[in-house]
C-alpha beads as a LAMMPS data file, in Angstrom:
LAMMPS data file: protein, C-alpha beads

412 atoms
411 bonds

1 atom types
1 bond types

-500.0 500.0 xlo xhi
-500.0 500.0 ylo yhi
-500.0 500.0 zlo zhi

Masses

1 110.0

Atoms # bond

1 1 1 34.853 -114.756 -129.617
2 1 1 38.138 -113.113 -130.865
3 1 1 39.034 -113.942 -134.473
4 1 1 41.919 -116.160 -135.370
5 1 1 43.878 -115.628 -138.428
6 1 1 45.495 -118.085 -140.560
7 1 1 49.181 -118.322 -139.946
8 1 1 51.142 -116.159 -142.578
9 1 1 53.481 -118.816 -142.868
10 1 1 52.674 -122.601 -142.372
11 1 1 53.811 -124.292 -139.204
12 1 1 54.998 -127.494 -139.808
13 1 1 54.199 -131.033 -138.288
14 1 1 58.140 -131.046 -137.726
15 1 1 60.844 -130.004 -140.671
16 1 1 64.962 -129.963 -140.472
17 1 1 66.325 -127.317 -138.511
18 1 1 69.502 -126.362 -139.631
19 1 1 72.214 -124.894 -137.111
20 1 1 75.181 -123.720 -139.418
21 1 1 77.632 -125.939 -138.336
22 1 1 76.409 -128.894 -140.976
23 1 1 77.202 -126.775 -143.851
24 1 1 81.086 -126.401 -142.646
25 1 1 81.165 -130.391 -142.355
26 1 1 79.725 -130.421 -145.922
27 1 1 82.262 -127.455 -147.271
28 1 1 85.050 -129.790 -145.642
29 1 1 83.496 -132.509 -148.101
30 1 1 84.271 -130.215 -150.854
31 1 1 87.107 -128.704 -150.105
32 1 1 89.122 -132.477 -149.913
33 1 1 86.946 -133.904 -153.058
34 1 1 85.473 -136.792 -150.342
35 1 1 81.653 -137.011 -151.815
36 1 1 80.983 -140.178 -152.478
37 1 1 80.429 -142.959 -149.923
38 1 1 83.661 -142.989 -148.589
39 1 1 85.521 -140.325 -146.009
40 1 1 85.788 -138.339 -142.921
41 1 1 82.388 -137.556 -142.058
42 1 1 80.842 -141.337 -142.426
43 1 1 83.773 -142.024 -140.313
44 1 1 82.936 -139.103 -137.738
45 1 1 79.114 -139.936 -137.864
46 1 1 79.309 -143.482 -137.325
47 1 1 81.474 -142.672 -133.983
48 1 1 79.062 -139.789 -132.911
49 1 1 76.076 -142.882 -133.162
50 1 1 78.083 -145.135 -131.389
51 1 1 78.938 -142.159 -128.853
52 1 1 75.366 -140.890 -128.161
53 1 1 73.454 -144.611 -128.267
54 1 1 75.934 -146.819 -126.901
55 1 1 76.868 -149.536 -129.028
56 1 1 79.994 -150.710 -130.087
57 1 1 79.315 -150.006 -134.108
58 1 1 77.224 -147.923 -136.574
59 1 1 76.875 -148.437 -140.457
60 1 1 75.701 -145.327 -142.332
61 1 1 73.327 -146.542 -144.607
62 1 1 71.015 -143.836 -147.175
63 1 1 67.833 -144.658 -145.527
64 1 1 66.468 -145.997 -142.675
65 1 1 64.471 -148.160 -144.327
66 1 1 67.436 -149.764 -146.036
67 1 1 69.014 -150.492 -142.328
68 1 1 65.767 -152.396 -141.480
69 1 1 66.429 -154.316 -144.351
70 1 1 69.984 -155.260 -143.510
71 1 1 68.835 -155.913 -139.976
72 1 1 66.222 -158.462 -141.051
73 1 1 68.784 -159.773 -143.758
74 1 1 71.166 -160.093 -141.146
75 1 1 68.133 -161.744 -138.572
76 1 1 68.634 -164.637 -141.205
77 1 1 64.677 -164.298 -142.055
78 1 1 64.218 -165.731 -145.580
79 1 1 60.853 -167.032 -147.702
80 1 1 57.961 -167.628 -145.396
81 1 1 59.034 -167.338 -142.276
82 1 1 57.341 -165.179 -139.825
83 1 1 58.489 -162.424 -138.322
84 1 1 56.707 -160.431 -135.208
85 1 1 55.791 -156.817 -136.144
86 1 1 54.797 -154.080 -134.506
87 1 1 51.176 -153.203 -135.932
88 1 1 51.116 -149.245 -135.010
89 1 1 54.017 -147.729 -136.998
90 1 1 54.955 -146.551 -140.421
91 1 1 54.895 -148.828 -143.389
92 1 1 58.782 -148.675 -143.851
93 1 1 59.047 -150.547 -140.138
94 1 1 57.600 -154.076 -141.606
95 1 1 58.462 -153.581 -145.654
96 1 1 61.751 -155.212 -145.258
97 1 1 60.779 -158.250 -143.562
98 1 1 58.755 -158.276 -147.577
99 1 1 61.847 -157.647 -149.344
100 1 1 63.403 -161.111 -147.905
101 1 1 59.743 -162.592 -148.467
102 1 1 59.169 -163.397 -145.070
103 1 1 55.647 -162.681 -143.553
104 1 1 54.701 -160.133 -140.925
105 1 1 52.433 -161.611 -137.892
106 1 1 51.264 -158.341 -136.788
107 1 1 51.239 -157.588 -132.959
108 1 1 48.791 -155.051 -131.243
109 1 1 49.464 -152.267 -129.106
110 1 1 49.131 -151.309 -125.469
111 1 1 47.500 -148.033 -124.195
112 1 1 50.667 -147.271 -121.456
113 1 1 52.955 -146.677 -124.803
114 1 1 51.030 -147.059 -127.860
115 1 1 53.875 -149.823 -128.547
116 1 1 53.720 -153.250 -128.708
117 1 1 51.674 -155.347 -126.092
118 1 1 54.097 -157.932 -124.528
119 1 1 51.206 -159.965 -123.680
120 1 1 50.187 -159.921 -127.608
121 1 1 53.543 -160.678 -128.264
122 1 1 53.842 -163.880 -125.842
123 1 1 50.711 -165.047 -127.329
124 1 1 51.744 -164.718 -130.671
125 1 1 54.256 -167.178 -129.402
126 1 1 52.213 -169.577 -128.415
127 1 1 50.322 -169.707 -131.926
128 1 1 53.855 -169.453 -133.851
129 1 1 56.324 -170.628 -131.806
130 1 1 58.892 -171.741 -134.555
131 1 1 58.799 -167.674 -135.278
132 1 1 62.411 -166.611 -134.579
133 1 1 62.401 -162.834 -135.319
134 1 1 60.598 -159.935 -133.460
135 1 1 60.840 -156.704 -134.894
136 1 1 59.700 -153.268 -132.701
137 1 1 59.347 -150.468 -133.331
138 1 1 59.449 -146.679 -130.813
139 1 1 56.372 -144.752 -131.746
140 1 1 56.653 -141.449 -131.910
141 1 1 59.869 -141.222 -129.854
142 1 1 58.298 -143.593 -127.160
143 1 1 60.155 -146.736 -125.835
144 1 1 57.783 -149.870 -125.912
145 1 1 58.535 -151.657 -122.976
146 1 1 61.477 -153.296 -123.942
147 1 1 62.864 -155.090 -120.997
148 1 1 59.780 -157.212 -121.596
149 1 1 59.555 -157.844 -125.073
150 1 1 63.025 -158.636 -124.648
151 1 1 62.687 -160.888 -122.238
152 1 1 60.175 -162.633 -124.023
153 1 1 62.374 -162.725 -127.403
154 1 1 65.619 -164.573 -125.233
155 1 1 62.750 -167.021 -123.636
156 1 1 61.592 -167.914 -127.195
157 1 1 65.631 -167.789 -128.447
158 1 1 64.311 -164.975 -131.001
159 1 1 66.425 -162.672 -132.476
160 1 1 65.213 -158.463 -131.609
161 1 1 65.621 -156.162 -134.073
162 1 1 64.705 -152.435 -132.923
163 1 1 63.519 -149.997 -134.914
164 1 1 64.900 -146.748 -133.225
165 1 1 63.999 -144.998 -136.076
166 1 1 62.180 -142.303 -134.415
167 1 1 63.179 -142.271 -130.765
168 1 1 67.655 -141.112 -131.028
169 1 1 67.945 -139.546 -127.765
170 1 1 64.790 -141.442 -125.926
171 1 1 65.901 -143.666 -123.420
172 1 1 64.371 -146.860 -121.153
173 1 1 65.339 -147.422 -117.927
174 1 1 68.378 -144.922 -117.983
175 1 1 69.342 -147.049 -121.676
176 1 1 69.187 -145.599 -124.684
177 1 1 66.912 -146.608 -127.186
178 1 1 68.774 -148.226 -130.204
179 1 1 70.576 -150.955 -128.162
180 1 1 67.894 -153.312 -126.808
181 1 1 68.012 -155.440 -130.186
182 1 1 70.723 -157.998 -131.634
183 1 1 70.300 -155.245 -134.518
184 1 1 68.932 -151.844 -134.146
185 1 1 68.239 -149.076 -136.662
186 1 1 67.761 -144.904 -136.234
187 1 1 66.625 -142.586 -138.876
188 1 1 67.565 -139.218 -140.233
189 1 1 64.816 -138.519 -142.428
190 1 1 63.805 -134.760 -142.929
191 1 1 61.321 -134.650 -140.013
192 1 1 63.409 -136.553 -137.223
193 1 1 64.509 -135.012 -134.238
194 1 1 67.566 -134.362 -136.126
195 1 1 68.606 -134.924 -139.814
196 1 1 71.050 -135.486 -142.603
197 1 1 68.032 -134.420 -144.660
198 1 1 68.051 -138.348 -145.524
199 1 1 69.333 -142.010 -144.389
200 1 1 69.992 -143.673 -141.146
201 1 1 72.162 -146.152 -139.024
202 1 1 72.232 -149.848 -138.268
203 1 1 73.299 -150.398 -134.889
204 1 1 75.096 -153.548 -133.451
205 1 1 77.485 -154.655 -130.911
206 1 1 78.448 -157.447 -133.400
207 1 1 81.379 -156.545 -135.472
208 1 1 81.441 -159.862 -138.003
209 1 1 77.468 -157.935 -138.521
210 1 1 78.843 -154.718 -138.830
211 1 1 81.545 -155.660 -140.992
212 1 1 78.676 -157.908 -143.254
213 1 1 76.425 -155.317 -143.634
214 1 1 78.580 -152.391 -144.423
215 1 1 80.067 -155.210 -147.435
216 1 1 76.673 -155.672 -148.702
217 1 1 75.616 -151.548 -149.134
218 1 1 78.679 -151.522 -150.971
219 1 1 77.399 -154.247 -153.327
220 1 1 78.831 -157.200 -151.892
221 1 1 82.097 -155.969 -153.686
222 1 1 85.013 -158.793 -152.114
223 1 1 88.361 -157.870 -151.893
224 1 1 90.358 -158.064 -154.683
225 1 1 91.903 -155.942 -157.572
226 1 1 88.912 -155.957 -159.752
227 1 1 85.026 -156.075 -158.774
228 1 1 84.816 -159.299 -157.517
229 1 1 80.562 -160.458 -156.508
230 1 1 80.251 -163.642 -154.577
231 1 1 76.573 -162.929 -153.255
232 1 1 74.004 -160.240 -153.863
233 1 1 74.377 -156.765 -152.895
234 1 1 73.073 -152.981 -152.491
235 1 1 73.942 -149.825 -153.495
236 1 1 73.109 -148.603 -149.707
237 1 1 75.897 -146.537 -148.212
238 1 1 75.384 -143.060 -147.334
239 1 1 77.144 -140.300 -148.728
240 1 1 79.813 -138.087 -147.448
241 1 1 78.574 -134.793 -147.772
242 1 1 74.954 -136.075 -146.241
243 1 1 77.310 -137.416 -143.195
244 1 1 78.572 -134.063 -143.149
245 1 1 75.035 -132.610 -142.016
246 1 1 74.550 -135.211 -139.540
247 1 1 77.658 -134.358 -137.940
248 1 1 76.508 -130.586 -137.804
249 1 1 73.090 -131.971 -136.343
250 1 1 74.299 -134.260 -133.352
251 1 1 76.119 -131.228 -131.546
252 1 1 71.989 -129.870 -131.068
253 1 1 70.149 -133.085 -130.763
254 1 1 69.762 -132.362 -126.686
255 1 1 68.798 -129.262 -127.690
256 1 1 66.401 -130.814 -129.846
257 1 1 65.201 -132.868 -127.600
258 1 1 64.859 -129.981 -124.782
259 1 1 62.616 -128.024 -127.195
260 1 1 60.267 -131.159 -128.402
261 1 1 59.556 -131.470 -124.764
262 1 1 59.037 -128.123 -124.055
263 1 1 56.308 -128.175 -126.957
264 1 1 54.479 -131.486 -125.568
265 1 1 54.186 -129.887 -122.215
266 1 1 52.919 -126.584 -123.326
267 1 1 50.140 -128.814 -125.637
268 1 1 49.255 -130.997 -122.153
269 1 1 48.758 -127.283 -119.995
270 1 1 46.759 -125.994 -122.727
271 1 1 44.180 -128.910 -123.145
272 1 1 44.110 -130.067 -119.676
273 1 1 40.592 -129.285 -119.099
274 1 1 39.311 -130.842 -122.767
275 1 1 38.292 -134.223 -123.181
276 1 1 41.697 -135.698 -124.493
277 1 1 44.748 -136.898 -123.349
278 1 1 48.239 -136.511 -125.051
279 1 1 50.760 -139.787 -126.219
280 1 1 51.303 -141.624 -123.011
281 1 1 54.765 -142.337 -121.593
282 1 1 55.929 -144.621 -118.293
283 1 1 57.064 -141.724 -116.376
284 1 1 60.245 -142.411 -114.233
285 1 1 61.221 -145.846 -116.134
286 1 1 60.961 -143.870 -119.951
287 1 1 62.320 -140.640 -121.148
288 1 1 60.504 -139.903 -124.815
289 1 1 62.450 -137.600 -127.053
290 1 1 59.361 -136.206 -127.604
291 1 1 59.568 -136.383 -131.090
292 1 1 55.825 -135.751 -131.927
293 1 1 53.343 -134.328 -129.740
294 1 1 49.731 -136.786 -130.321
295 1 1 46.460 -136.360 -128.912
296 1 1 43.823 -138.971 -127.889
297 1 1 40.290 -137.687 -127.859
298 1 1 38.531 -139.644 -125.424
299 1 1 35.651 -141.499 -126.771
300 1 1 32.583 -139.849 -125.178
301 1 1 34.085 -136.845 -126.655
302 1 1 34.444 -138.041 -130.147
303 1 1 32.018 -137.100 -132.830
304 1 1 30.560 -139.401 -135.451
305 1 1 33.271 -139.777 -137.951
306 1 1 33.713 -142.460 -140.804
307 1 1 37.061 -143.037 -142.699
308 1 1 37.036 -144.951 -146.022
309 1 1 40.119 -146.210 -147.376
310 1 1 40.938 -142.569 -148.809
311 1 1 38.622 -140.169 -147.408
312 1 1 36.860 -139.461 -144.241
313 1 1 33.186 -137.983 -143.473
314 1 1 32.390 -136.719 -139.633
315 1 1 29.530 -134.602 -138.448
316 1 1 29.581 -131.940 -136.276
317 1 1 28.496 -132.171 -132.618
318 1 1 28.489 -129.211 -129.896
319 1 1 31.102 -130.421 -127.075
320 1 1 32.592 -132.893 -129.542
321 1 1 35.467 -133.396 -132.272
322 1 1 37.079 -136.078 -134.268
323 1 1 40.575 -136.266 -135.464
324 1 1 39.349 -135.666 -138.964
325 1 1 37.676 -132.357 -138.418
326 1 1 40.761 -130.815 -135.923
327 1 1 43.258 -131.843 -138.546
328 1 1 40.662 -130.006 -141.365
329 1 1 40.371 -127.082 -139.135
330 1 1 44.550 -126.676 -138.456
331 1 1 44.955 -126.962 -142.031
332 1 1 42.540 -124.225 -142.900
333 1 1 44.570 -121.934 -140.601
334 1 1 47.566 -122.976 -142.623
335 1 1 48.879 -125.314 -139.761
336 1 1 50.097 -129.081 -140.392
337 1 1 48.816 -132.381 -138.086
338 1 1 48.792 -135.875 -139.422
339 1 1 46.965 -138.703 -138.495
340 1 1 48.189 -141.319 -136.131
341 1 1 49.621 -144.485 -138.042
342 1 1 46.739 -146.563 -139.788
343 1 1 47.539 -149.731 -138.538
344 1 1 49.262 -152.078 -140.302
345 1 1 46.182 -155.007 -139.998
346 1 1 43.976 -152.850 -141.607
347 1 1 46.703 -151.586 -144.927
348 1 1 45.161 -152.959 -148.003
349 1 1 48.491 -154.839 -148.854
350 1 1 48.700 -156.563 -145.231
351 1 1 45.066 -157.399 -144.719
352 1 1 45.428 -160.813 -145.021
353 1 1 48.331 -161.075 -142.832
354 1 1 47.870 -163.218 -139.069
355 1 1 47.088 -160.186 -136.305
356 1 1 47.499 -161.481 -133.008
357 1 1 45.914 -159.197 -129.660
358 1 1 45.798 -160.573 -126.448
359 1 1 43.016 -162.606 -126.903
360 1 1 44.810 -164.443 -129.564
361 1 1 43.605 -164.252 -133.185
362 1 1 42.154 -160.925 -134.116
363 1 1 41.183 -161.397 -137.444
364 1 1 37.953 -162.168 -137.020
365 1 1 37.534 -158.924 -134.560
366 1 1 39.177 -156.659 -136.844
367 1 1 36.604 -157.856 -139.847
368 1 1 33.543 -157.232 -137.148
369 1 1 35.046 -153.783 -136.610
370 1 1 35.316 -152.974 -140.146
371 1 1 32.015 -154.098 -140.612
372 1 1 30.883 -151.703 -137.796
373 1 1 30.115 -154.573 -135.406
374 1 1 32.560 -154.993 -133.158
375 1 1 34.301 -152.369 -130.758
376 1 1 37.960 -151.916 -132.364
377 1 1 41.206 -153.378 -131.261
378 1 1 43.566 -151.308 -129.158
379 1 1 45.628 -149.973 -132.279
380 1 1 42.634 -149.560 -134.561
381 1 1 40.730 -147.426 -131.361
382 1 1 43.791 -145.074 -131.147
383 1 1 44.104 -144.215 -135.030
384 1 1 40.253 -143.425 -134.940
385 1 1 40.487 -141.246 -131.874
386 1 1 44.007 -139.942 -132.221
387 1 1 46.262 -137.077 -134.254
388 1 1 49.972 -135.910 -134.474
389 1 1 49.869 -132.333 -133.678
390 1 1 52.442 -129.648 -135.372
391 1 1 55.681 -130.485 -133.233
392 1 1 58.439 -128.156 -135.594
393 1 1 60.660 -126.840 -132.720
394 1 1 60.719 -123.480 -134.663
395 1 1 56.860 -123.114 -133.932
396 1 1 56.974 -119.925 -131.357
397 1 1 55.088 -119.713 -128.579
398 1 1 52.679 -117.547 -129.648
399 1 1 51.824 -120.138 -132.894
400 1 1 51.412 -122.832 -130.318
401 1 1 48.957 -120.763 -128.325
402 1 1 47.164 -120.294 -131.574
403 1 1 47.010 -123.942 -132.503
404 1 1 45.818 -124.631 -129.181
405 1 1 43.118 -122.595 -129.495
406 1 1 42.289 -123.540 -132.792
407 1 1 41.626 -126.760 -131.203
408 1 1 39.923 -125.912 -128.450
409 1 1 37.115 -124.456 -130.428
410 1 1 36.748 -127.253 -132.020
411 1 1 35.235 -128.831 -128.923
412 1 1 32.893 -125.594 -128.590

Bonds

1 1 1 2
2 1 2 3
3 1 3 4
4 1 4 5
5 1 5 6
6 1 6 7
7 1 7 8
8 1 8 9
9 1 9 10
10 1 10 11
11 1 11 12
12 1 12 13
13 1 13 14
14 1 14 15
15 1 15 16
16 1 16 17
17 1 17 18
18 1 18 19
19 1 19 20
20 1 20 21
21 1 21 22
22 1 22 23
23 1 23 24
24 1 24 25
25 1 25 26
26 1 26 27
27 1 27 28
28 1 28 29
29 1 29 30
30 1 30 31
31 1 31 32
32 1 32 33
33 1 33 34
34 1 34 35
35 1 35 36
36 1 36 37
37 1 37 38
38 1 38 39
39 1 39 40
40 1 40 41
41 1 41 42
42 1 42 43
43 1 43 44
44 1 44 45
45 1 45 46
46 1 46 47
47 1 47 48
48 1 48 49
49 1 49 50
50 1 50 51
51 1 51 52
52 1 52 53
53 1 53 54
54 1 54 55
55 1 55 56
56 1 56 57
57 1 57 58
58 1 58 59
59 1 59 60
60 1 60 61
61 1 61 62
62 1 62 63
63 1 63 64
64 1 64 65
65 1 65 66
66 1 66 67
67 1 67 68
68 1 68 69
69 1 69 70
70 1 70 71
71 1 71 72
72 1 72 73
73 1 73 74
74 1 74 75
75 1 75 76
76 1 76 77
77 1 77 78
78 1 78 79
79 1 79 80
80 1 80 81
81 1 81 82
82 1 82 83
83 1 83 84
84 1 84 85
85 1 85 86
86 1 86 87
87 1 87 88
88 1 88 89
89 1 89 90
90 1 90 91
91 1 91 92
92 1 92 93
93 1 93 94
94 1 94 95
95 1 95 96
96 1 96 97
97 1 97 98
98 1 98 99
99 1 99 100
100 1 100 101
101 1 101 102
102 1 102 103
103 1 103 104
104 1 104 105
105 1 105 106
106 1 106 107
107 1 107 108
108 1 108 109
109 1 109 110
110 1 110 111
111 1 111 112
112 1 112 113
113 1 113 114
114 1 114 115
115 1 115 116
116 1 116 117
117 1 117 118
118 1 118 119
119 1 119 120
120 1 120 121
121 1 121 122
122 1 122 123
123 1 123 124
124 1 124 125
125 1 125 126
126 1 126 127
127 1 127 128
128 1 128 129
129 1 129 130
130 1 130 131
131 1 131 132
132 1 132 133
133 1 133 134
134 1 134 135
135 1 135 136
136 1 136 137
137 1 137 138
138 1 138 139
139 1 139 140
140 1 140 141
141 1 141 142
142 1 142 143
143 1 143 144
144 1 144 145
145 1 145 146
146 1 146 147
147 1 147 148
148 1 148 149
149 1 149 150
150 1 150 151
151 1 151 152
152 1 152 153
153 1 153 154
154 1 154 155
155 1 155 156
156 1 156 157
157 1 157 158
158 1 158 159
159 1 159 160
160 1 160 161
161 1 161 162
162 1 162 163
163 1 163 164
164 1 164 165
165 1 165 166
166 1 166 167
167 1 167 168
168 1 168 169
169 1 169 170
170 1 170 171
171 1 171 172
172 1 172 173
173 1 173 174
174 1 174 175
175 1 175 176
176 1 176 177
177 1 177 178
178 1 178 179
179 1 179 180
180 1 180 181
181 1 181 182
182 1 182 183
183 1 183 184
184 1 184 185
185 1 185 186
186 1 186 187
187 1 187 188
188 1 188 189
189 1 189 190
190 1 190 191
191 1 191 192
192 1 192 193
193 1 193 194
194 1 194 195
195 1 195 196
196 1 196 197
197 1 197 198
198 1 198 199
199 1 199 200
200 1 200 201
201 1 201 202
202 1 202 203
203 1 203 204
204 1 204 205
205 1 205 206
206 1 206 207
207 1 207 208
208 1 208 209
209 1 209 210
210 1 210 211
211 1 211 212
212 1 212 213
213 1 213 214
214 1 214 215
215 1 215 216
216 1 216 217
217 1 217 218
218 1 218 219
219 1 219 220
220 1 220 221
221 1 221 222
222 1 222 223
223 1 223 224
224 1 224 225
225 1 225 226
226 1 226 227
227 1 227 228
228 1 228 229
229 1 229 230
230 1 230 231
231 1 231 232
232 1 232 233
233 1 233 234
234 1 234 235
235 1 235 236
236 1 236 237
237 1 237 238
238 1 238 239
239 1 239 240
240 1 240 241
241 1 241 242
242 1 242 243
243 1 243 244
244 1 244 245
245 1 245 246
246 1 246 247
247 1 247 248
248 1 248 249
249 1 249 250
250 1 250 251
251 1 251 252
252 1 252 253
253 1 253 254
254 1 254 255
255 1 255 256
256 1 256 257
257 1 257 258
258 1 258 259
259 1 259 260
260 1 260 261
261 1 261 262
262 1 262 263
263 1 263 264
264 1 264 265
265 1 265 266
266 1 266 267
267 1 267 268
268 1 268 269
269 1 269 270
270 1 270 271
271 1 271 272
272 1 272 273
273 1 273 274
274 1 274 275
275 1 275 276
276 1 276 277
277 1 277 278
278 1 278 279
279 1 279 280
280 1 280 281
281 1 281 282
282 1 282 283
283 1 283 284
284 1 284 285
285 1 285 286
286 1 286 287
287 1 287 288
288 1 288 289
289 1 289 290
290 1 290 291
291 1 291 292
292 1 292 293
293 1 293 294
294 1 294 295
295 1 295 296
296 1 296 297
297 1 297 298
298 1 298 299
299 1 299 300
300 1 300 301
301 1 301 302
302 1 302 303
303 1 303 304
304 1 304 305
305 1 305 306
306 1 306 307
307 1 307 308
308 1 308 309
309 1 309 310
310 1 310 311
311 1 311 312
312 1 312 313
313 1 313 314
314 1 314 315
315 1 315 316
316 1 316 317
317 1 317 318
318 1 318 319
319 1 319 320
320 1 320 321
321 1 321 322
322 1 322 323
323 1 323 324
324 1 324 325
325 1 325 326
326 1 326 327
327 1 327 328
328 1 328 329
329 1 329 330
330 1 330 331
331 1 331 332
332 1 332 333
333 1 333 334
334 1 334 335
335 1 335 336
336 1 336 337
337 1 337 338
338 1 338 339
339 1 339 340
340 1 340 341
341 1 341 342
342 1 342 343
343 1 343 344
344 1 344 345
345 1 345 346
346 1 346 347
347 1 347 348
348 1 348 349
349 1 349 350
350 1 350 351
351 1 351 352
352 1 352 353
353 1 353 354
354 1 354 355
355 1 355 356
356 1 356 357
357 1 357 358
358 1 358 359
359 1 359 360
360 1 360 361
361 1 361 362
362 1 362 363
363 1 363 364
364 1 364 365
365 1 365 366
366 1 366 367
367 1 367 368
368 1 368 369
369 1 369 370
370 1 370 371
371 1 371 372
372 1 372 373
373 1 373 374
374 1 374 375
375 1 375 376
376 1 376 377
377 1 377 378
378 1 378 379
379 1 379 380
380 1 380 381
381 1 381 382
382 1 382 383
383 1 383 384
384 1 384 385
385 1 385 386
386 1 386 387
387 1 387 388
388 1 388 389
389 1 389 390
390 1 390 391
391 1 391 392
392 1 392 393
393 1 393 394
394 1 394 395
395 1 395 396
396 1 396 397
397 1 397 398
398 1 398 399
399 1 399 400
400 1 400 401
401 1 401 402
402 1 402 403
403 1 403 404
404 1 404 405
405 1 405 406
406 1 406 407
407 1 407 408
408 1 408 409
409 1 409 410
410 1 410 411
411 1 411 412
């Protein structure tokens, strides 16, 4: 069997790509003294968002995170009441909803999308039906089906807030993503499909919420001759010169997109005879961005593996792996995966939150599953069979060869 040697430099899970045009927006910055939070790239990035996603207006804010905050703030959620979460996702998606002191009812996922089960979701409702908020969230650059979680939020009179954050550019049923919710919110962090090497957007077709929460990054500051504070505020805006780089971004992000697919594909030809299975999409009613390529081992393939709540044990098998020893084995060829989202249910800090699956209450499943008697829920099953596979769209062809092939003989 022919050698493979590490890669002399590390490929990336996905980093900024930078096209030249971002640092002319930022030299215009500079060159008119506009770096702060106010001028003519905010002004030319918020229109580009609205342009692109199809809403009526955009607030630059410095992080995503902070937009899911003013979304939920906006929602009207205050202390204790419950808001429906998506359980598969990044911490950042359900923080917020913590920052108001509300309380996330977590919702399990579906295998079609990895997203949010609608049928979860609807019984959530009937165990909660004073809940008023549902918050949702893309994975990976894949709608959930949102024609039916939305359909379920207006049946319930509950307010949507989607989190966008990583699908700009996906769309559902010919819509883009980012305009399903009352409030939606898209990132720019360093690793999204594109970048203003931080912050993100709220989304609305609501100006009086536009107009609100662009007044409250500002620190609530009224209008008047001297700093005037009637109610609590942020220091949230986004900066000028990082608007400037977003503005240089947008003219690539179909490009972007083009190439994350490209990559995906590629990944599905190469393993198509293994035992695994890459992030699943609705063909002909979605169209991922493809932000991250993901693969599902399938669970006859899957060695024994045990993860603790910071380290994880597996043992070899001929003919099997385990997301734990292919993301070992990349990284000792100087190549970067990442794990699939630990769901929330099972974070330390949310463990004692209400998880709902279809069946109703899952508490009492999840604690059988951690106590290794009871097969996992649907989330929990894909984060112990699952892993984000390098997706940088500077990775040649030749490197993705080679981390295919790293992986393969991991199943040898």
């Amino acid at each position: 069997m022919k050698e493979i040697r590490p890669f002399e430099k590390r490929v990336w899970l996905a980093s900024p790509t930078m096209h030249g045009e971002e640092q002319n927006y930022v030299q215009e910055a500079f060159d008119a003294n506009w770096v702060s939070t106010v001028g003519k790239n905010l002004d030319e990035l918020e229109k580009l968002a609205c342009e692109q996603i199809g809403c009526r207006y955009a607030v630059a804010l410095s992080a995503g995170t902070v937009a899911l905050h003013l979304a939920v703030k906006l929602a009207g959620v205050k202390q204790g009441d419950k808001v429906f979460c998506s359980d598969m996702t990044f911490s950042a998606t359900v923080n917020p909803v913590a920052y108001e002191k509300g309380e996330q009812v977590f919702i399990d996922s579906e295998y079609e999308t990895w997203n949010m089960d609608p049928e979860a979701l609807g019984k959530a409702f009937e165990l909660y039906p004073d809940t008023k908020v549902v918050l949702v969230a893309n994975l990976y650059g894949t709608p959930a089906k949102l024609d039916e979680i939305k359909a379920i939020c207006e049946e319930h009179g509950a307010t949507l807030i989607e989190d966008a954050a990583e699908s700009l550019g996906a769309s559902y049923k010919g819509r883009q993503t980012g305009t399903f919710g009352k409030y939606n919110v898209i990132s720019y962090n360093g690793n999204k499909i594109i970048t203003c090497s931080s912050g993100g957007m709220l989304l609305t077709d609501e100006k009086e919420a536009a107009d609100k929460a662009r007044k409250w990054s500002t620190q609530s500051r009224e209008n008047a001759p001297w700093y005037q504070h009637e109610e609590l505020g942020y220091n949230y805006r986004m900066s000028n010169i990082i608007a400037g780089i977003g503005r240089g971004q947008y003219l690539h992000l179909k490009e972007h997109i083009a190439r994350k697919k490209e990559i995906y594909l590629r990944y599905k030809e190469g393993f198509k005879d293994l035992p695994v299975s890459m992030n699943p999409y609705l063909e002909g009613i979605m169209e991922p961005n493809f932000w991250l390529s993901c693969l599902l081992i399938d669970k006859e393939a899957m060695c024994r593996q045990v993860r603790g709540e910071r380290e994880a044990l597996y043992i070899s098998e001929c003919g099997k792996s385990c997301p734990t020893e292919i993301l070992e084995t990349l990284a000792k060829y100087n190549a970067e995966g990442r794990p699939i989202w630990k769901p929330m249910h099972l974070q330390p800090i949310y463990r004692n939150n209400p998880f709902i699956t279809r069946e109703g209450d899952g508490r009492a499943k999840t604690n059988a599953y951690i106590s290794g008697n009871e097969q996992p829920d649907v989330g929990a099953d894909i984060f112990a069979r699952g892993l984000c596979l390098p997706s940088d769209i500077k990775m040649t062809t030749k490197e993705q060869d080679r981390v295919i092939e790293i992986i393969r003989r991991c199943f040898k």
